[in-house]
C-alpha positions in Angstrom: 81.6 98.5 67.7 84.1 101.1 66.5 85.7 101.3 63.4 88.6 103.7 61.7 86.1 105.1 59.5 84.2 107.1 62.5 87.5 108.2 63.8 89.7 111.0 63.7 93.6 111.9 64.8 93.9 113.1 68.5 94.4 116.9 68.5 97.8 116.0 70.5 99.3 114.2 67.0 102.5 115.4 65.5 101.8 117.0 62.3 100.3 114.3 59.7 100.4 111.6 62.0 97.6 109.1 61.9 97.4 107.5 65.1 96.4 107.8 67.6 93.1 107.5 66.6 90.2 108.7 69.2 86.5 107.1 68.2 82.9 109.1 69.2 82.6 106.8 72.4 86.0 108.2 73.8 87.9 104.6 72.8 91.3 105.3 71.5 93.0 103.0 68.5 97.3 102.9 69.0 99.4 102.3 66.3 103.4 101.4 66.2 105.6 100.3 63.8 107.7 98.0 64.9 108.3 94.9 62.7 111.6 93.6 64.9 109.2 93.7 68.2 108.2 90.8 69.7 106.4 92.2 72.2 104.5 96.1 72.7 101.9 97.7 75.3 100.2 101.0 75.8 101.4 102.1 79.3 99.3 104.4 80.3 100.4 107.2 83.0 98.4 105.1 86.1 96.7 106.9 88.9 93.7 108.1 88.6 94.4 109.9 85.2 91.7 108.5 83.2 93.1 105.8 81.0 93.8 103.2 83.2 96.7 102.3 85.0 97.8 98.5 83.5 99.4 98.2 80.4 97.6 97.0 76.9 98.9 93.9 74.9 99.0 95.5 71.4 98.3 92.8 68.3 100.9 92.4 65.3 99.6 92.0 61.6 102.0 90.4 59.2 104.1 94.0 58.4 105.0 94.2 61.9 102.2 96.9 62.8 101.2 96.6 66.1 97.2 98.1 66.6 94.9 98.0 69.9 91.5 99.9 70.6 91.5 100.8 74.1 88.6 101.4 76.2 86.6 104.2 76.7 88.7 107.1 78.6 87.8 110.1 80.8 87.8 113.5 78.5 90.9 115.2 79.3 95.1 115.1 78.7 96.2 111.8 79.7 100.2 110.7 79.4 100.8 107.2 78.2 104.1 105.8 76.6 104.6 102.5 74.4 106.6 99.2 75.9 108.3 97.5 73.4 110.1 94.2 74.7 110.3 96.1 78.2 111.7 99.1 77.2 109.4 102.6 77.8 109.4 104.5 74.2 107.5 107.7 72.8 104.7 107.2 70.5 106.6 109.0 67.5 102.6 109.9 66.6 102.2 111.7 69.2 103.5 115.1 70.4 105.4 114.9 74.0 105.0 116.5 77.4 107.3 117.0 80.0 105.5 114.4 82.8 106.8 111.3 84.8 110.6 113.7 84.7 111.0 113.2 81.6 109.5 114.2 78.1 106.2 111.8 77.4 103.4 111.6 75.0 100.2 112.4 75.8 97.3 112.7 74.1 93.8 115.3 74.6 90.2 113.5 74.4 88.0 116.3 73.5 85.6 117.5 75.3 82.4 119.2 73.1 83.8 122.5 71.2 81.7 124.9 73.5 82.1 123.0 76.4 85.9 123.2 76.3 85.6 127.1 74.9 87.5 128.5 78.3 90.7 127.1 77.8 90.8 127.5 74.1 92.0 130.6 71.9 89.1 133.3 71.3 88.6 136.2 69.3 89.4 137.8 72.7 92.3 140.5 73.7 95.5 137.9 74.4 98.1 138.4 77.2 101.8 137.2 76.6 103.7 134.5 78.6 107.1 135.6 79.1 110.4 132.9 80.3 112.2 134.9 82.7 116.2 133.1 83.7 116.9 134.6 87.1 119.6 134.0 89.3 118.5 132.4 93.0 121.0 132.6 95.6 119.1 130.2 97.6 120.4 127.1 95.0 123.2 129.1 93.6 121.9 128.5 90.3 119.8 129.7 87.0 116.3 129.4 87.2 113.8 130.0 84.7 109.9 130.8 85.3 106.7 131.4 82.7 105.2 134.5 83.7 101.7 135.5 82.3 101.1 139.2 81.6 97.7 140.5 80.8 96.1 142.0 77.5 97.4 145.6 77.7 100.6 145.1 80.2 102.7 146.8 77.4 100.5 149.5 76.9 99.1 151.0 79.8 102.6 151.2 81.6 101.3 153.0 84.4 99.0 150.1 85.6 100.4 148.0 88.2 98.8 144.6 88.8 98.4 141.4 91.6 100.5 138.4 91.6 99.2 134.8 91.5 101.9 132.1 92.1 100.9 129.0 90.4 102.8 125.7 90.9 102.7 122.5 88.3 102.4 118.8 89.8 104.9 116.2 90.8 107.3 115.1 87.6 105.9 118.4 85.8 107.6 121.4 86.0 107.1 125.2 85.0 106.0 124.4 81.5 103.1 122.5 82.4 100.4 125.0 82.9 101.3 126.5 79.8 101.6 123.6 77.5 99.5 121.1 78.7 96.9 123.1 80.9 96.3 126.3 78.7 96.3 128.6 81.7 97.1 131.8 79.1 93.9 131.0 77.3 92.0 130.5 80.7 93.6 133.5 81.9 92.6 135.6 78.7 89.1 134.3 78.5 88.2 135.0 81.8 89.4 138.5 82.2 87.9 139.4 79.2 84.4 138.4 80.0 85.0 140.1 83.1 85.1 137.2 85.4 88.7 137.7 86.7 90.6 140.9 87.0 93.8 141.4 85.0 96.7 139.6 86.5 100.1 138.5 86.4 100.5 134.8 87.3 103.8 133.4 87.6 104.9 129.5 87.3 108.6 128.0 88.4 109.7 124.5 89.0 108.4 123.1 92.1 111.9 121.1 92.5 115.1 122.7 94.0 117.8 121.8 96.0 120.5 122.5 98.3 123.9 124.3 96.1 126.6 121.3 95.6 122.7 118.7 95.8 122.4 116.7 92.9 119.3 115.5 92.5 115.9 117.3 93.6 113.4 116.1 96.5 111.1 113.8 95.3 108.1 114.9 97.7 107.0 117.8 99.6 106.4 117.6 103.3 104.1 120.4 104.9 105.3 119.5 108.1 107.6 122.0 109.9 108.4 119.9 113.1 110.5 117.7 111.5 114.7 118.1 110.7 115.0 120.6 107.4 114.4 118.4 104.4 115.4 119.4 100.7 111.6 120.1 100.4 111.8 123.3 102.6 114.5 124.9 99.4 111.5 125.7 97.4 110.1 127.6 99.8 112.5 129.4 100.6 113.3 129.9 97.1 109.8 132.0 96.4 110.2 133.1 99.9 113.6 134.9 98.8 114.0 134.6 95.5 111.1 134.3 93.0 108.7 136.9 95.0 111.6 139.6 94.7 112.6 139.2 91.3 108.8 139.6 90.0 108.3 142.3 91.8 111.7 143.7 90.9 111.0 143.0 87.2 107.3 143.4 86.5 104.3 146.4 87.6 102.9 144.4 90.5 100.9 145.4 93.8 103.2 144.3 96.1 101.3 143.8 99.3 99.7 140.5 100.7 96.4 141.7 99.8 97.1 141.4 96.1 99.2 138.0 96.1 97.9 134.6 96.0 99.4 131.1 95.3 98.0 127.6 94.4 99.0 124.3 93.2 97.9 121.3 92.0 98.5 117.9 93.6 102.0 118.6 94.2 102.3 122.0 94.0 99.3 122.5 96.8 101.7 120.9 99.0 103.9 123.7 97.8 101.3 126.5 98.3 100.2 125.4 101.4 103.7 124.9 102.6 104.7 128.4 101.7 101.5 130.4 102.7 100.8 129.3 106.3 104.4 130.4 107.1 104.6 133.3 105.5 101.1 134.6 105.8 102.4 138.3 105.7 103.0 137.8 102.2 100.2 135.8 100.5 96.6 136.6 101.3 94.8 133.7 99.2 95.7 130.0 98.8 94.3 127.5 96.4 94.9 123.8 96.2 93.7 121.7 93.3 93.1 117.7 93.7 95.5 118.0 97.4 97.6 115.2 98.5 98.6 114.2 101.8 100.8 117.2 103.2 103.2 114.6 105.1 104.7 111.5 104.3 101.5 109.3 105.7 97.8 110.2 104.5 96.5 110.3 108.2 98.3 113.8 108.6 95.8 116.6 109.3 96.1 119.9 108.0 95.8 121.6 111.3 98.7 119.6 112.7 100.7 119.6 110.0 100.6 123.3 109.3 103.0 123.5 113.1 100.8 126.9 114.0 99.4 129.2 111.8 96.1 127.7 112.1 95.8 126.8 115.5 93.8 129.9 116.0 90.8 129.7 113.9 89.9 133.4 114.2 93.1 134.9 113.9 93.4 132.6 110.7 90.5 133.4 109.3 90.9 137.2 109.7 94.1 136.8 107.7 93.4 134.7 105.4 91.0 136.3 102.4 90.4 133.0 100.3 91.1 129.0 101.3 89.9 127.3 98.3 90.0 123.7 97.6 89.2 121.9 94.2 89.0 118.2 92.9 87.6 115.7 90.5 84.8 113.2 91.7 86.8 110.8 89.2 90.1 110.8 91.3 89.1 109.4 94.0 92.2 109.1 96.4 92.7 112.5 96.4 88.8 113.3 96.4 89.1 111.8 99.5 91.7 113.2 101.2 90.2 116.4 100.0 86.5 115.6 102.0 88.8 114.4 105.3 91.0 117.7 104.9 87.3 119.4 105.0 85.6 117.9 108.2 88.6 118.3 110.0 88.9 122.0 108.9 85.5 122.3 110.0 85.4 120.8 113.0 88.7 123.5 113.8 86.6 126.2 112.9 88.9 127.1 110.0 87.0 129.3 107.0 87.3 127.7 103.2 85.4 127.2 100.0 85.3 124.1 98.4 84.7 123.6 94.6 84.3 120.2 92.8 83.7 119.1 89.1 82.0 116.1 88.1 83.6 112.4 87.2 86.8 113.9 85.9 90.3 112.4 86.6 93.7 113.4 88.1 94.9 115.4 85.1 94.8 118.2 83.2 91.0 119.1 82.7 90.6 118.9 86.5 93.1 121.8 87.1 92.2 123.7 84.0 88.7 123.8 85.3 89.8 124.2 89.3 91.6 127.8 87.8 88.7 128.4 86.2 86.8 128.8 89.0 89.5 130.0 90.8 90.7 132.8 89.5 87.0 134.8 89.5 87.4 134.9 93.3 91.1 136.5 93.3 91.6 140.1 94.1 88.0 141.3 94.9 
């Protein structure tokens, strides 16, 4: 049984704040305010991110202080909100996160302090992320992108260094692997023990439409064969835009050999999408807990990619590095993942596959996915 005496405030609070309160067996205790109420829930984010995905009746005391304990959850960042008579609020205890399209709370279950030591600040050299605006003629507009430059970038100015393009989930956007997956600290850790080689690694917003389009695409189709869809501006927006103004702007290698992207969920629809049709400018491709690539699951990779892997050989000589990572704890796209695999093996097609134990569809997954990741770039 868990009481508030063995528990402590979630490292995601606000300053001060209380609740929410995480217990030693990983079961969380919510708090809200909210004596006018006459209904609240915990909604958490759904999926396969580790909380659950149907929403908690929270219990009133006579103040109008609505409490519930939920259940044990899966170590890692999971979003959740607050329903109060049907209306989705912010837990004011909570910091947010930009998730679901809009800002959200979310809250970290800790995993044990060394454990979690690679995506944590240590008494290592630190690189800087920069926010770049840009214009892209592609949407006629201002875009902005995070861009990572390693421990000594400022220093050693006649050091030029490889590129890894790396895009954020669906309803994320550029800020995500920053604020909610620590890749600087990842980053730093890893090339100072030597594990990964200094690089830059660049993050925009996987959305992006058509100039005088409103609204942005809300999936990402692989498939080629099909009439243009607003998906296909992104890639034509790293294609043209992005890829020339980091290359324009920072000391990188600019050849294929010495670019790579990847993507989570989402965004590995993204990377896939823009590597196999422009494999003369990316050499490496990662994809972290992958989706379906079309708009039904049964889509195979091979098919979906229109060509560039319809000859294994000639695929595999141009292609360095096919990686795919996922959770044992998400298991639709587990799954897809193990499907994508026979039928890349029965085509013959070259990869390496990486999974990590019982964790869900969020954060810690792709935190530890680039982990692993990032040792095998630029060798």
């Amino acid at each position: 049984m868990t009481t508030l005496s063995d528990s402590y405030p979630a490292p995601t609070n606000t300053r001060g704040a209380p609740y929410p309160r995480v217990h030693p067996d990983g079961s969380i205790t919510f708090q809200l305010k909210a004596p006018g109420a006459r209904r609240v829930q915990v909604q958490p984010g759904g999926m396969d991110n580790g909380l659950g995905s149907e929403p908690y009746d929270m219990t009133r005391d006579a103040e109008g202080v609505w409490t519930r304990t939920i259940p044990s959850g899966v170590p890692g960042f999971h979003y959740y909100w607050f329903v109060v008579d049907g209306l989705a609020v912010n837990d004011p205890g909570s910091e947010t996160f930009f998730g679901y399209n809009r800002q959200t709370s979310g809250i970290e279950l800790p995993e044990g302090p060394e454990v979690a030591a690679y995506y944590h600040p240590q008494a290592v050299p630190h690189g800087d992320v920069r926010l770049r605006w840009y214009w892209a003629n592609t949407t006629q507009s201002w875009r902005r992108a995070y861009i990572y430059t390693p421990s000594g970038y400022d220093t050693d100015l006649d050091k030029r260094y490889p590129v890894l393009y790396l895009q954020h989930g669906g309803g994320e956007d550029e800020r995500g692997w920053t604020t909610q997956g620590h890749m600087n600290f990842i980053m730093d850790n890893a090339i100072a023990a030597g594990r990964a080689v200094p690089m830059i690694v660049v993050m925009e917003c996987n959305y992006a439409c058509e100039p005088g389009q409103s609204a942005p695409p809300p999936v990402v189709s692989l498939v080629r064969t099909r009439p243009p869809r607003l998906s296909q501006v992104i890639t034509r927006l790293i294609v043209d835009d992005l890829i020339s103004m980091v290359d324009g702007s920072f000391r990188t290698l600019t050849d294929r050999t010495n670019r790579a992207i990847a993507g989570l969920s989402m965004g590995s629809c993204v990377a896939l999408q823009t590597a196999l049709h422009n494999l003369d400018l990316f050499d490496t491709i990662g994809v972290f807990s992958g989706p379906p690539l079309g708009d039904e699951d049964d889509v195979g990779m091979v098919a979906a990619a229109g060509g560039p892997m319809d000859d294994a050989a000639v695929f595999n000589d141009r292609v360095h590095l096919l990686w795919f990572g996922a959770g044992t704890g998400e298991p639709r796209e587990w799954g897809i993942t193990q499907r994508r695999l026979v039928e890349l093996d029965e085509a013959g097609i070259y990869y390496t596959y990486w999974e990590t134990p019982d964790v869900a569809h969020e954060w810690l997954t792709w935190r530890r996915c680039l982990n692993e990741f990032v040792t095998l770039l630029f060798r």
